[in-house]
Structure formats: structure tokens, C-alpha cells
C-alpha positions as CSV (number, residue, x, y, z in Angstrom):
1,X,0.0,0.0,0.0
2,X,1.4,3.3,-0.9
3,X,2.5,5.6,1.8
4,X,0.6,9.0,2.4
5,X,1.1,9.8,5.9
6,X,4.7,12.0,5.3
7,X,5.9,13.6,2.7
8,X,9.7,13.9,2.5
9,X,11.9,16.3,1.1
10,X,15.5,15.6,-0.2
11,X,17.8,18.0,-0.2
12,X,22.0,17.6,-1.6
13,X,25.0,18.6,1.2
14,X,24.5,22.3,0.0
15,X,21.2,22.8,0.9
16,X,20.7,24.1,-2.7
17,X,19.1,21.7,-4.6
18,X,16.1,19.8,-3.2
19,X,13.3,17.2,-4.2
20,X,9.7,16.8,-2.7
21,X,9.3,13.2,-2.0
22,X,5.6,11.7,-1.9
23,X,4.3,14.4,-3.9
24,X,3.7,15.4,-7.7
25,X,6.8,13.2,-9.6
26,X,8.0,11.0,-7.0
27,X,5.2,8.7,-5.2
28,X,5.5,6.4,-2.4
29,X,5.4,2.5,-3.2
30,X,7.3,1.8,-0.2
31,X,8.8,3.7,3.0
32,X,11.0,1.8,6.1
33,X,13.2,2.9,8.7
34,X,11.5,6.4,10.0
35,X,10.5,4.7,13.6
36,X,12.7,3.5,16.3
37,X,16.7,2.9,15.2
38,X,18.7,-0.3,15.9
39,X,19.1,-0.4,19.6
40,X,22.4,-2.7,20.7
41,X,21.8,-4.2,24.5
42,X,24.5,-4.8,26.9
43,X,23.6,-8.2,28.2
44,X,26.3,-10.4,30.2
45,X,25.5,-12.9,33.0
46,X,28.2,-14.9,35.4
47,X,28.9,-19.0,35.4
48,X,26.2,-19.5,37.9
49,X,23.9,-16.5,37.1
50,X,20.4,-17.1,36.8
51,X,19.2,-15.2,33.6
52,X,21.5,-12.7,32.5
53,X,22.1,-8.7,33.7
54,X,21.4,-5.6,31.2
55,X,23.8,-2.9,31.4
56,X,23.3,-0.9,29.0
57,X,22.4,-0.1,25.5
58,X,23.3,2.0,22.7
59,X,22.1,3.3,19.0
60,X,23.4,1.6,16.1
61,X,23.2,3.2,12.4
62,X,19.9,3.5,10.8
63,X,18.5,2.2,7.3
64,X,16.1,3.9,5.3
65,X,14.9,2.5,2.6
66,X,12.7,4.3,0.1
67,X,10.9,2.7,-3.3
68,X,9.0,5.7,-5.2
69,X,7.0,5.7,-8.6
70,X,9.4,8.6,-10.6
71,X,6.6,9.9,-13.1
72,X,7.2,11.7,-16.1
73,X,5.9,12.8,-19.6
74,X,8.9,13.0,-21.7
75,X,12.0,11.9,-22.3
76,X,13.5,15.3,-21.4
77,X,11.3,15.7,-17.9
78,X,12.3,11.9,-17.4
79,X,15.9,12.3,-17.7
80,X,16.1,15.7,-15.5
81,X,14.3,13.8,-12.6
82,X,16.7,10.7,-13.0
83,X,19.8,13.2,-12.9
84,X,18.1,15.5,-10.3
85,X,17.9,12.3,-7.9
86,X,21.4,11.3,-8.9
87,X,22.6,14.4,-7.9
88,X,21.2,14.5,-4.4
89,X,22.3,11.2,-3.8
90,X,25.6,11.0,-5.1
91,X,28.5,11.0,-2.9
92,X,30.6,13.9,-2.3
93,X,34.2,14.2,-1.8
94,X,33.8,16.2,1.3
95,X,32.3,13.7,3.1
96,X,29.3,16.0,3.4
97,X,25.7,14.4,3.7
98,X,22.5,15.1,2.0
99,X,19.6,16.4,4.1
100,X,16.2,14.4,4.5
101,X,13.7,16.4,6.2
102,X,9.9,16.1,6.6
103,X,7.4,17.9,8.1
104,X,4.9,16.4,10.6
105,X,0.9,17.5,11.2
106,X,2.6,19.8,14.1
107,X,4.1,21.4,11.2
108,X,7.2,20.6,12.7
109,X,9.8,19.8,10.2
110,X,12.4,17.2,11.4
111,X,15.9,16.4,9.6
112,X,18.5,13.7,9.8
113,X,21.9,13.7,7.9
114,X,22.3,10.6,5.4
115,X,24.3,9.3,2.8
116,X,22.9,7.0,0.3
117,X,24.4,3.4,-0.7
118,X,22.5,2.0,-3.0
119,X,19.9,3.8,-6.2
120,X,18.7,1.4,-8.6
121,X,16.1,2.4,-11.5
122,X,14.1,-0.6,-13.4
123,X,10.4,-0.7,-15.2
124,X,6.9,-0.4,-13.6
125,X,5.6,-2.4,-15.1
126,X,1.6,-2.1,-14.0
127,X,1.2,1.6,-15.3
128,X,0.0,1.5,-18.9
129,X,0.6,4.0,-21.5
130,X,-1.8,4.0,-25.1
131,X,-2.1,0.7,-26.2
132,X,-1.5,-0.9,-23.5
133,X,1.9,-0.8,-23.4
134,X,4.4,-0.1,-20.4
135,X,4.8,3.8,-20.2
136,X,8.9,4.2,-21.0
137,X,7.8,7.3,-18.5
138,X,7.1,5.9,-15.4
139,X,9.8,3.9,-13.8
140,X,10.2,2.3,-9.8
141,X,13.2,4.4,-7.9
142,X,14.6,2.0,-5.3
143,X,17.4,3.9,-2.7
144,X,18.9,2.9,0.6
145,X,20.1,5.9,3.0
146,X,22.5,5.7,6.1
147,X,22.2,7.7,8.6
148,X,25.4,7.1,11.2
149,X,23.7,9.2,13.5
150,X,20.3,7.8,13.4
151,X,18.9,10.5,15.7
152,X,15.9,12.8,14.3
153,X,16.9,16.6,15.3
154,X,14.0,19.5,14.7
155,X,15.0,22.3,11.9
156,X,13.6,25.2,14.0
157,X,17.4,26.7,15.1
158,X,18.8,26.2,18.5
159,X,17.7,27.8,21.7
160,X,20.4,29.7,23.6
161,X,21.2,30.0,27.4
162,X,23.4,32.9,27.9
163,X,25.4,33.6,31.3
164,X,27.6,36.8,31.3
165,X,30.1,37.7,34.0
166,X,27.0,39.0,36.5
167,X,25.6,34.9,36.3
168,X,29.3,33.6,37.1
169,X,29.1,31.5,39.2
170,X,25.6,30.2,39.0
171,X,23.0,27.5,38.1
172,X,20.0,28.0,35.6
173,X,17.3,25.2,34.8
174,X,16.9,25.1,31.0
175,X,13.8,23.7,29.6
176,X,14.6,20.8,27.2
177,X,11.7,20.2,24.7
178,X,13.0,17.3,23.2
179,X,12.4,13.6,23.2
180,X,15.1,12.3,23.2
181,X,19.3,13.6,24.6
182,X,21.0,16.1,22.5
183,X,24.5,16.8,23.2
184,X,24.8,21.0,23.3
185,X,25.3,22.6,19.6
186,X,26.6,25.2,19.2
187,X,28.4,26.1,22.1
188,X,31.0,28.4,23.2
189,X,32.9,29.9,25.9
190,X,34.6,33.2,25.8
191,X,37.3,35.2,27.4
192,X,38.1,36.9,29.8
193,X,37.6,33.6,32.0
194,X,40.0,31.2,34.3
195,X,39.5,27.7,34.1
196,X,35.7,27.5,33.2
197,X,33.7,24.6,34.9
198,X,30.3,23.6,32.7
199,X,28.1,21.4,35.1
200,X,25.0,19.6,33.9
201,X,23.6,18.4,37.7
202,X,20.5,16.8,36.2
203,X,23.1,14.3,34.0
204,X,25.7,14.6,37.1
205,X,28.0,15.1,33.6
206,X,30.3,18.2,33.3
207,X,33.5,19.8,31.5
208,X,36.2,21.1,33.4
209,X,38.4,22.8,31.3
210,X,41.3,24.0,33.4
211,X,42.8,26.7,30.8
212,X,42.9,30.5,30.8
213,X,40.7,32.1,27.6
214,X,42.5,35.0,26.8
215,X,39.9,38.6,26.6
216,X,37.7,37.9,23.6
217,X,38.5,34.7,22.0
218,X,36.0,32.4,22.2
219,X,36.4,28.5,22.5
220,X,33.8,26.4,20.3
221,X,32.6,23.2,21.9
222,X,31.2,20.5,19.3
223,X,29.9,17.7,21.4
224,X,27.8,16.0,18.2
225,X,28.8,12.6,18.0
226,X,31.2,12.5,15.4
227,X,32.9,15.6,16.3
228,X,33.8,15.6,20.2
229,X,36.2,18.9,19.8
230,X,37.3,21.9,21.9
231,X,39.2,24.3,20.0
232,X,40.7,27.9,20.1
233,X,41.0,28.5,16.5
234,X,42.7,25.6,15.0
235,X,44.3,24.5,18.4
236,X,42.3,21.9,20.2
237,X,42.1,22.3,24.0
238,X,41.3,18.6,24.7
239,X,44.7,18.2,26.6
240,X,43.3,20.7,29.1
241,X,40.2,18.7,29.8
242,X,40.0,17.0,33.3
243,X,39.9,13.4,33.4
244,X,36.2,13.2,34.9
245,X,34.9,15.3,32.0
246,X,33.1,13.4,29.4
247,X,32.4,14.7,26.0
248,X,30.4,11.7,25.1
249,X,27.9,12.4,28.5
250,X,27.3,15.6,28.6
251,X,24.1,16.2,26.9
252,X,20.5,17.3,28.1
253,X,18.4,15.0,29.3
254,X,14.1,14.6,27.8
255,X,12.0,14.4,30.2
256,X,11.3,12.2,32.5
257,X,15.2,11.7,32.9
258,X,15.4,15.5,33.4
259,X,12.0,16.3,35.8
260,X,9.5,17.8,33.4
261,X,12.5,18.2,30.9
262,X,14.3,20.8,33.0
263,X,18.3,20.5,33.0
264,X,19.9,22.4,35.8
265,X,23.5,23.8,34.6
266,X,26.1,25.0,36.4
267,X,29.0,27.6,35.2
268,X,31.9,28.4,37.3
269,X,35.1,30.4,36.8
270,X,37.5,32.8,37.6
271,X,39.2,36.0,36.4
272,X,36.0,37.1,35.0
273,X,35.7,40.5,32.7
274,X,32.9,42.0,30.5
275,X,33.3,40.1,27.7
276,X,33.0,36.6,29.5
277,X,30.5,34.9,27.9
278,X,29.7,31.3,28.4
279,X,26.5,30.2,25.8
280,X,24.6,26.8,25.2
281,X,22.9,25.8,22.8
282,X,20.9,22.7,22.0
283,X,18.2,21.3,19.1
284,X,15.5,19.4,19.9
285,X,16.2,15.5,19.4
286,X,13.4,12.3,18.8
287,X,14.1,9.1,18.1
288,X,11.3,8.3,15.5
289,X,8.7,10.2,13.6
């Protein structure tokens, strides 16, 4: 049965170039891999264990998998569909992924970064042209995407927290509207300050970065998975990180993790000025759609 309940649009790394999935040329035969992503438990039990222990679990990669009808009325409008798709989905040498976003009956619109591996064309052969015979036209568009990060993040821009030298040292409860964690994006830290401490007490996570920012430089914080990176310009301050600081944890927690989705954090340091500046960010997160 052909799906009607999203419509998708594609767009290529640039954001310049973009297709409208379910709709008009491009119809739904077939639609997997938009609910829950492959969850990896961490089950072990001892030699006289009864049952086994969980501790743990993690995301794996997601698979979507798409089979659309491409329609068209000529060979011209056939062949610029086929290359448009191509185009999207091809890889690029900057490693840079393609964009699938959809909105939801909220109006919402939700995106995930993928890269495709696999597009295969071939006849449909049940649409009809005069005569009876197989419309050259209208052809089945089969394509796999990855998504390594199979996490759904909501294209609205990120909500800011500022704290200025006045709010240094001090603790703010940020609401977190999402469903799901989100590690802070962007996020940034700048001078005059002395060893800033970042503190998230509802995840009992934090970052202790025992380094001086000099007055006005800022240090960017990209805690995305795939990223993990503290840098001041194109020095990375990672060496400078205590050993109890966790890039990997420190992330806002849904609620009911966080009580009604509230995330108390905590900035501290020293040799403040009026520049210091210490702001973070984060984008809503879900899991399926």
C-alpha cells in the first residue's frame, strides 16, 4: 500500500538543490526505517547466574529505505528527474551528507543527515501507456540511505542560554523540549575567564576545562557525535580537559530523565571580565517520527 502519511523532502549537502518526495513526480510505493533505530543491548551474566544482567544499550546506524514511482511525460522531464535524484544522492568528496527532512501534522519539520548506498532504477511495469503498453515514463526508484547518526533533530534553530560575568558562578534550569538527549550545539565559551567549569547536575556530567581564555576569543565546543572537539581556532584544547569530563555524557536530558525536561546547569570560573561569555545551545532531538 502506498505511503501517504509524510511527505519527505531531499535536499544535496548544500542545501541548494532539493526534491519533494511523496508528492507530484516522485510517489511512495514503499517507506521503512523512520521509527525506532537499531538499539544494541549490553547483556552479560556470570557462570552461575540465573538469567542474564542488562547494562546498558546503545544506537546503532539507521537504514532507510525508500521505493518511489518517478513519473514523467517526456524523455527530457524523465531524464532531468533521474539526474536531479542522482545528484542528491551521489556521494561527495567532502564527506558532506544530504539532508532528509519532513514535516509532521505539528508542522514541525524534522531532519537527519544521510548518505545513500545503493539507487537502482528498473520498469513499472503495471502503469499503462496507449495501447497498452508499459509507459517508457514511469519507472520504480529504489534507494537505501544511512544515517550514522540515526537520531531525528527538529529544523527550528537552537535555543540559547546565555550567562555573562554577572551569572558567574551560578545555576540556571533550562527547559529541554526534546524527546530524546541532545548533546549541546553550538556552544562556546569566551574570554576573559579562568578555568571555566560547565556542570549539567541533572546528568551529574560536566566539562572542566582547566585553561585560561585570553579577553575575547571564544572557544567552540562541538559535542555531536562524530565531532567531540574543543578548540581555540585551530588549536584543540582537549589536553586541558579533566579526566572526569566526558564529552560523550554531557548532553541534556528529555523528560522524564530530566523532571519535566528541566536541565539544571552550572558555570563556574574565575578571572572574569565584560566580555566573558559562556553560551549553550541545543536542538530538539526524537528518536522516530
Amino acid at each position: 500500500m502506498p505511503v501517504t502519511l509524510y511527505n519527505f523532502t531531499l535536499y544535496d549537502p548544500t542545501l541548494t538543490v532539493s526534491l519533494s518526495l511523496g508528492m507530484d513526480n516522485f510517489i511512495y510505493e514503499q517507506l521503512q526505517g523512520i521509527e525506532l533505530p537499531p538499539i544494541e543491548r549490553y547483556i552479560e551474566s556470570s557462570p552461575l547466574q540465573h538469567g542474564a544482567s542488562d547494562y546498558g544499550f546503545r544506537l546503532s546506524s539507521r537504514s532507510l529505505s525508500f521505493q518511489l514511482h518517478l513519473r514523467a511525460n517526456s524523455p527530457l522531464s524523465f531524464y532531468t528527474l533521474r539526474s536531479e535524484l542522482i545528484h542528491i544522492l551521489r556521494p561527495y568528496y567532502t564527506l558532506a551528507p544530504s539532508i532528509l527532512e519532513t514535516k509532521l501534522p505539528d508542522e514541525s519539520l524534522w531532519r537527519m543527515q544521510v548518505f545513500c548506498t545503493s539507487l537502482n532504477f528498473t520498469p513499472y511495469a503495471n502503469v499503462r501507456g496507449k495501447g497498452g503498453t508499459t509507459s517508457p515514463y514511469v519507472q520504480t526508484a529504489s534507494f537505501t540511505l544511512s544515517a550514522p547518526n540515526p537520531v531525528w533533530y527538529q529544523h527550528t534553530g537552537a535555543t540559547t542560554t546565555y550567562f555573562y560575568q554577572a551569572d558567574i558562578p551560578s545555576t540556571k534550569n533550562i527547559p529541554y523540549t526534546g524527546s530524546w538527549l541532545c548533546h549541546p550545539y553550538p556552544f562556546s565559551v569566551r574570554g576573559p575567564i579562568a578555568h571555566p567549569i560547565l556542570t549539567n547536575l541533572s546528568a551529574d556530567t560536566k566539562l572542566d576545562l582547566d585553561y585560561i581564555v585570553p579577553n575575547n576569543q571564544t572557544v567552540l565546543i562541538d559535542l555531536r557525535p562524530g565531532y567531540k572537539t574543543i578548540l581555540l581556532g585551530s588549536t584543540s584544547l582537549l589536553p586541558y580537559l579533566s579526566a572526569d569530563s566526558d564529552l560523550d555524557t554531557f548532553y541534556f536530558l528529555p523528560a522524564p530523565e530530566a523532571m519535566d525536561g528541566l536541565n539544571s546547569i552550572k558555570v563556574e570560573g574565575t578571572s572574569l571580565g565584560a566580555n566573558t561569555r559562556v553560551a549553550i545551545a541545543f536542538t530538539p532531538t526524537r528518536l522516530a517520527i
